[in-house]
Every structure is written in C-alpha cells, then in structure tokens.
C-alpha positions in Angstrom: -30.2 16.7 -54.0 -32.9 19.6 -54.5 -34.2 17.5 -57.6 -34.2 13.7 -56.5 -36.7 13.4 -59.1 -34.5 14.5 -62.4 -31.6 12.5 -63.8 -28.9 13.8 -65.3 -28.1 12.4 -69.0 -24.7 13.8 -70.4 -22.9 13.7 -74.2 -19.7 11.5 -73.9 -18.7 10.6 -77.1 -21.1 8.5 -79.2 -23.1 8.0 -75.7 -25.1 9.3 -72.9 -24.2 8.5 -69.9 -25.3 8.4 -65.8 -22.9 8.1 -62.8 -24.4 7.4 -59.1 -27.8 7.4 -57.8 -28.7 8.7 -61.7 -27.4 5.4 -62.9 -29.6 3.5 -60.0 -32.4 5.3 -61.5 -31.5 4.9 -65.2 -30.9 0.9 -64.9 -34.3 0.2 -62.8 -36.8 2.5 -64.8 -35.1 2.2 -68.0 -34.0 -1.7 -68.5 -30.1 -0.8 -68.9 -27.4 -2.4 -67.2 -25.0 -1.2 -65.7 -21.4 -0.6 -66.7 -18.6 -3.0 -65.3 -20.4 -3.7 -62.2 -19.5 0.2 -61.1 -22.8 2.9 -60.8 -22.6 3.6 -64.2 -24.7 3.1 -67.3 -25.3 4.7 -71.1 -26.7 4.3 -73.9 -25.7 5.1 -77.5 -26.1 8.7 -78.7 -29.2 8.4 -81.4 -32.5 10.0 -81.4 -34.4 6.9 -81.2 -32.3 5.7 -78.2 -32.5 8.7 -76.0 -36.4 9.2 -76.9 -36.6 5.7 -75.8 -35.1 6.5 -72.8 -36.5 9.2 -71.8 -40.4 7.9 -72.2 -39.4 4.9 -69.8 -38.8 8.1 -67.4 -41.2 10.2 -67.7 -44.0 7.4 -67.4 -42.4 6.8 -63.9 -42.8 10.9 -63.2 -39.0 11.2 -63.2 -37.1 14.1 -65.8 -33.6 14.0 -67.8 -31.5 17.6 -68.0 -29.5 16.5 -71.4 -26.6 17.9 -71.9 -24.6 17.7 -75.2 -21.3 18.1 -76.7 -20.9 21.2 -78.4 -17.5 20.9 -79.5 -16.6 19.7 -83.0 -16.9 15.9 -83.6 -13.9 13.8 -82.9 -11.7 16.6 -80.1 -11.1 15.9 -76.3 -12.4 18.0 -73.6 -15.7 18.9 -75.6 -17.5 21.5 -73.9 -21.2 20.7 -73.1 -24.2 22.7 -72.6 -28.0 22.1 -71.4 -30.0 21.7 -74.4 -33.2 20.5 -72.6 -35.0 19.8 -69.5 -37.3 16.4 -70.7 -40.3 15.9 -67.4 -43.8 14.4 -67.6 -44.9 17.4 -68.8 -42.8 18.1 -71.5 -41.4 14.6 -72.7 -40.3 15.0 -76.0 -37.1 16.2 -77.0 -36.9 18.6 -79.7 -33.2 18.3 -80.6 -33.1 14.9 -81.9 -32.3 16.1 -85.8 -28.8 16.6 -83.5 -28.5 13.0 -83.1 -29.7 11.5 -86.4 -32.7 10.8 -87.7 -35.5 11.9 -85.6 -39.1 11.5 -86.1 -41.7 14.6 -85.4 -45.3 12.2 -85.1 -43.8 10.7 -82.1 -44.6 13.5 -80.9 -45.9 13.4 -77.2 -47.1 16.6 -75.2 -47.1 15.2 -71.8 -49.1 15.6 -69.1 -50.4 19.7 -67.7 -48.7 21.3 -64.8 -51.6 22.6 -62.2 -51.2 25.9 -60.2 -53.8 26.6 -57.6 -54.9 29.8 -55.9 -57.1 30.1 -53.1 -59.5 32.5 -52.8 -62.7 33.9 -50.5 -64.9 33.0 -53.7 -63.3 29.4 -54.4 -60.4 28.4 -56.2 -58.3 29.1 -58.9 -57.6 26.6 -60.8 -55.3 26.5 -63.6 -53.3 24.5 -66.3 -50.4 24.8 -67.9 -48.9 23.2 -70.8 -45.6 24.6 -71.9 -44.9 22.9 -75.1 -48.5 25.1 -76.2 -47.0 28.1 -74.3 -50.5 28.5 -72.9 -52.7 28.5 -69.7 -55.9 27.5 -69.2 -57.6 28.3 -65.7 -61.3 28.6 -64.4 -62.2 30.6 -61.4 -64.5 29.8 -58.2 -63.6 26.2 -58.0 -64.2 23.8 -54.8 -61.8 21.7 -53.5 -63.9 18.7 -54.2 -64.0 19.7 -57.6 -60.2 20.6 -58.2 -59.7 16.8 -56.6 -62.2 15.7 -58.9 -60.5 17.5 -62.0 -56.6 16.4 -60.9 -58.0 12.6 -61.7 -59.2 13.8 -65.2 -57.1 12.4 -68.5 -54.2 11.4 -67.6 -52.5 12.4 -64.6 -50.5 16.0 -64.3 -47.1 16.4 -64.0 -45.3 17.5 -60.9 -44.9 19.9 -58.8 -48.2 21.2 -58.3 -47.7 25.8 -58.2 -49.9 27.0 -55.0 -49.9 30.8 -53.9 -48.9 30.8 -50.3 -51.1 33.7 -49.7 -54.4 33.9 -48.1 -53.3 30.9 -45.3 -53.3 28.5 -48.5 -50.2 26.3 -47.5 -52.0 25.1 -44.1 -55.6 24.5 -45.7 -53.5 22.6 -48.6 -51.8 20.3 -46.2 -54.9 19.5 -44.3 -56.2 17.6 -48.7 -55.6 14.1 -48.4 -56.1 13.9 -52.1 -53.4 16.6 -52.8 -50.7 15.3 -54.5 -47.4 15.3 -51.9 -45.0 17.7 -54.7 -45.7 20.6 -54.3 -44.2 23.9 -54.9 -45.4 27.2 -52.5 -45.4 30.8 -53.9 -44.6 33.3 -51.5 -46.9 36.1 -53.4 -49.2 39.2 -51.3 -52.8 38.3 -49.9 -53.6 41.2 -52.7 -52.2 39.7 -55.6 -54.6 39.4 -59.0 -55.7 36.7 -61.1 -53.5 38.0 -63.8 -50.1 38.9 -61.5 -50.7 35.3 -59.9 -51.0 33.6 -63.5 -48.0 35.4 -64.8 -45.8 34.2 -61.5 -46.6 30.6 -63.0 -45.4 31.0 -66.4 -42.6 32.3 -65.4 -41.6 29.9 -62.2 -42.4 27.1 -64.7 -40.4 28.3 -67.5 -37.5 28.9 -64.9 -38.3 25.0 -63.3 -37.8 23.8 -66.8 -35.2 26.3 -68.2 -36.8 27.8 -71.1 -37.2 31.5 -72.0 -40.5 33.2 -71.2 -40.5 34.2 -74.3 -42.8 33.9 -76.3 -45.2 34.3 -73.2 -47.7 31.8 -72.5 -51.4 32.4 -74.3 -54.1 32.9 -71.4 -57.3 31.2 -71.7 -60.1 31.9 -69.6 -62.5 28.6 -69.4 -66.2 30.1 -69.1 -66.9 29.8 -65.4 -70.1 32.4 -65.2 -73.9 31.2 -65.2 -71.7 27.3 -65.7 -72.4 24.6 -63.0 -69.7 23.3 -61.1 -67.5 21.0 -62.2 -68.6 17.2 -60.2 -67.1 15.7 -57.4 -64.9 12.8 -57.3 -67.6 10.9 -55.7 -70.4 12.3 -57.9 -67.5 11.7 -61.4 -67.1 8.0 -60.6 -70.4 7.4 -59.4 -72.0 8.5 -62.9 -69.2 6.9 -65.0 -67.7 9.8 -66.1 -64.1 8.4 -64.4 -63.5 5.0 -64.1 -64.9 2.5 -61.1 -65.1 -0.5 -60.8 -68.7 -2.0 -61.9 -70.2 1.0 -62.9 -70.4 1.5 -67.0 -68.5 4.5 -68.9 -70.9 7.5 -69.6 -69.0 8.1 -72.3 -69.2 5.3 -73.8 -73.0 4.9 -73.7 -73.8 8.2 -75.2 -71.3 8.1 -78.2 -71.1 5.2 -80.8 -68.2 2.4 -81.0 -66.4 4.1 -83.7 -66.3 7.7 -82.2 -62.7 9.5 -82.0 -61.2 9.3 -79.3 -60.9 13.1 -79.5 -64.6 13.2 -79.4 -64.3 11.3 -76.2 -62.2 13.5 -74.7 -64.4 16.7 -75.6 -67.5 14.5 -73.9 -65.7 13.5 -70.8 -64.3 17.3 -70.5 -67.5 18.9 -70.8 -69.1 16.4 -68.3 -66.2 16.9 -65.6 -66.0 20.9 -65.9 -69.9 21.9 -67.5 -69.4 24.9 -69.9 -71.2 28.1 -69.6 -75.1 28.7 -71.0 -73.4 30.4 -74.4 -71.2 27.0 -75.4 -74.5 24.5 -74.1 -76.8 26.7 -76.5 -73.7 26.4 -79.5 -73.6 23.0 -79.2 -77.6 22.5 -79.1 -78.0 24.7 -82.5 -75.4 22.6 -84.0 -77.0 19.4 -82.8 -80.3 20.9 -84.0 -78.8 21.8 -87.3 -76.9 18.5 -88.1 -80.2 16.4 -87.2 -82.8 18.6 -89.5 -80.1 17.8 -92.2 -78.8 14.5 -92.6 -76.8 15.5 -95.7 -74.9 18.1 -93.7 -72.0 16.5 -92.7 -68.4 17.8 -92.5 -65.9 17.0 -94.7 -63.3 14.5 -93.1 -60.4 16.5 -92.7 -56.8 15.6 -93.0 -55.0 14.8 -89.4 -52.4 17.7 -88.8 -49.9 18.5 -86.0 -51.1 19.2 -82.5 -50.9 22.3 -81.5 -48.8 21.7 -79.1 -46.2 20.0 -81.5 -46.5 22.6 -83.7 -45.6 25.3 -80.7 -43.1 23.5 -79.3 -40.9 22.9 -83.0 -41.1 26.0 -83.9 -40.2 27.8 -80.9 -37.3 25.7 -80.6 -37.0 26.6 -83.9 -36.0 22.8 -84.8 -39.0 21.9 -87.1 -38.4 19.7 -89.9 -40.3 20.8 -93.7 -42.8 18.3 -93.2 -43.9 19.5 -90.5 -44.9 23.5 -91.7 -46.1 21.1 -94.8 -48.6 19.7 -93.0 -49.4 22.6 -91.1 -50.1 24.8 -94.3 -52.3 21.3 -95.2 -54.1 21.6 -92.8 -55.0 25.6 -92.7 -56.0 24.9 -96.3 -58.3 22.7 -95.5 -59.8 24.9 -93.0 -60.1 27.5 -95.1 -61.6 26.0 -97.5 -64.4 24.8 -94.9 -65.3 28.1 -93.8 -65.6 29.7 -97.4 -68.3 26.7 -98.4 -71.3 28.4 -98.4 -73.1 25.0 -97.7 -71.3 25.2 -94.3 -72.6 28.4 -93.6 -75.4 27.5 -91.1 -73.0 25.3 -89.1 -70.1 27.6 -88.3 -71.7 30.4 -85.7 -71.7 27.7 -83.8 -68.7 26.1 -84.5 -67.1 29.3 -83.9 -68.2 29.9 -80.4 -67.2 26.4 -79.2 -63.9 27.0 -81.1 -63.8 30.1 -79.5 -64.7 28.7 -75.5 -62.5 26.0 -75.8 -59.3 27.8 -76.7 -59.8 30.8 -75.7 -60.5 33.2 -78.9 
C-alpha cells in the first residue's frame, strides 16, 4: 500500500512469480497471462526473462523488489532474501549471472532522480544517478527553467526529493508542471547546500535499499558568470525540445552522421548554458581543429558507461569482459594524452572534461 507503484517479483522454484494487484500489474504491463484464471502470474527464472520483464515495467514508471531463493537448489522451504530494488532509475539488474547467462551491453542506466531545494537566490536543482553513485546539481535556478530542464532527455524517474524548508511544499504545489510524486524532506530553513545534498543520497539509497557506501561523487555544474538555462517556452520555441512544426536545432547545426552522444552534449549545453571558462574551451578547440584540418582524433574504441562500469563493480558482479574492456579503453586514453601531436588540443579538452564531470 505505501508503494502502489512497485511490484513485488519472488524466487519460487524455477520461476518468479506475482500474487494480487502485483499480478494485475504484471499481466497488463508485461504481456503475461495469468495463472488458472486466479490473480497469479510468473515467468521462468532466467536472466533474459526477468530483464525482459522488468524493462516492460520500468518504461511504464513502475519498479520490481526481486527476491531470490537462497537456499540450496532442489530443498523446500527455501529462504529468500531482497537482492535488488529494479525502478526507472535503476532498471538493470545486476544479479543475472545468478540466473544463467546474462549479458552486461544490455546495460541500461535509467532515467536521473531530481531533488529540488528552494532558496532566496533561486533553486537548487539537482540530479542523481545511482548506478554512477554521483550527483550533479546547479545552483540559482528559476522555476521556469527547472520545468524546462525536467523535459530534457528522457524523462526522470520518480519521486521527485524537495526540502520542505523555506515554505517549499506550498510554492511546490501551486507548479502545474511539477510532476504529482513527490517526496518532502522535513530538513531546517538553515540547512547547506552540502547537508541538503547528502540527505538525498542517503534517502535515495534507503528508497532503493542500497548501502551509502561508496558515497555518491558531487559534481558542481558551473553556474557562475553562465546564463540561465531557457524556458520551456523559449526551449521549444528555438528547437531545442521537440514541437510540433518547428525544426530541431540540433539537427541543423551538426551533420547527419553525428553521434548521438554529440547530440546530447549540443542539446545539454543549449538547455543549461555553461560558464565563460567551458564557452572559451570549446572555442580554442573549435579554433584549433579548424586551423588544422589534419588534426583529428583518433576514433576510439566504445567502452562501458560509466555508469555500467559503477554499478558492476560495486555490486561487485562484473563479468571479465567487462574490466577487459575497461582496461581497453584507459589504454587508449592514455595513449591519446601522451601523443605529442595532441598536445595543443588537450588544455581544452581537459577543462570541458573537467566541467562536465566534475574534476
């Protein structure tokens, strides 16, 4: 009852397997039936399967607590335990070598939690991505903006973390915009940046039952001398988020066959504008690039997110392949920054590194 939004997902024998409203749930967002006509359904115990499962929930914004058999194969009355908490935010599962084969580049980081704090000089407005174990917030922020910034990518995963202090849970209400999940924290009208931030880790660690260790990285997004981040209005308007019969910015100012990482970095630094140090690193390496047409950068081999790569190894389930490709790719970027032919391009590759996360 206190989390309509979660189903619960439980070990029975080679299955998993909902009773009640869960099953409702499990058979209309997941395409099971139901078993014998009773509120019951399952599926078979495999990582595929339940990974399956579990993304047909978390597109609808619903979670799974799993809970497995820990008993040894084949004996009655197995005991089970929570292994994981599986939400929009967080909707891979990282036990699946327990179930079989499971494959790490399916690999999905999920959409950010938000936390906002209000503030006599604007908002605080911050992200958090647990599979990363970091934070990312900027300071001063409107409300038109934050609305503006809840549309970007896509979507954020529920509830939203608001300090109740400062008369924030009546101005909240009055948003329109404002998602209706929501989760008040009861903290002092005195109460830092940093104490505020902390009381987010650690509500969302205990929403989600993980350990707050390790703790989650902070990552100040440069909010002095930059502009505001636009509006909804003024976002859509310009192209920068979709509407109807007006053409993607984006689109216009990068080529067809841009990444769609490079995308992403555009449409970012469009939404939220980046400080006067990160504008004048990106026009010396513009300026750099187009003096020298030869300087290009080596393509470099794909690795793990860093967010997959977080998220295995703290659960400490990652497979060989995976610190294989890691190792890959810290070779690679090694060797880049000890070619002395790259030597004009990384200052400024360094400080946008460095803005974006938060070195």
């Amino acid at each position: 009852v206190e989390f309509p939004e979660t189903i619960l997902l439980v070990q029975v024998g080679d299955f998993f397997e909902a009773w009640g409203s869960d099953a409702v749930m499990l058979v209309q967002w997941s395409g099971l039936r139901p078993m014998a006509r009773r509120p019951r359904a399952g599926f078979p115990a495999t990582a595929a399967g339940l990974q399956q499962v579990l993304d047909a929930l978390t597109s609808q914004g619903l979670s799974a607590a799993i809970f497995v058999q820990t008993g040894p194969p084949g004996t009655t009355n197995q005991p089970r335990s929570l292994r994981q908490v599986v939400t929009p935010g967080m909707p891979t599962y990282l036990h699946g070598h327990e179930l079989g084969k499971s494959n790490e580049t399916t690999f999905s980081e999920g959409r950010p939690y938000v936390a906002l704090r209000l503030g006599a000089d604007g908002i605080l407005f911050a992200e958090m991505r647990p599979f990363r174990r970091e934070i990312s917030f900027r300071a001063g922020v409107t409300p038109e903006a934050v609305e503006a910034l809840l549309l970007d990518g896509q979507g954020i995963a529920e509830p939203i973390l608001v300090a109740s202090s400062n008369g924030a849970a009546s101005e909240v209400r009055k948003w329109t915009w404002m998602p209706k999940h929501k989760k008040f924290l009861p903290l002092p009208d005195d109460v830092s940046d940093t104490q505020f931030l902390d009381t987010c880790c650690r509500t969302l660690c205990t929403m989600l039952h993980q350990d707050t260790s390790p703790s989650f990285q902070r990552i100040r997004l440069e909010s002095h001398g930059a502009l505001q981040p636009l509006t909804m209005a003024t976002a859509a308007n310009l192209g920068v988020l979709p509407r109807k019969g007006v053409p993607s910015l984006v689109d216009v100012m990068l080529d067809n066959d841009a990444s769609a990482a490079s995308r992403r970095l555009v449409r970012r630094w469009l939404l939220a504008p980046r400080g006067p140090e990160s504008v004048k690193a990106l026009r010396t390496l513009i300026k750099t690039m187009s003096e020298d047409r030869t300087l290009t950068l080596p393509p470099l081999t794909k690795g793990p997110s860093v967010g997959q790569a977080v998220a295995y190894l703290t659960a400490r389930t990652a497979k060989q392949r995976l610190l294989r490709d890691i190792r890959h790719c810290v070779q690679q970027v090694h060797e880049l920054l000890s070619t002395q032919r790259y030597g004009s391009l990384l200052p400024p590759l360094l400080v946008l590194t460095s803005a974006e996360i938060g070195g």
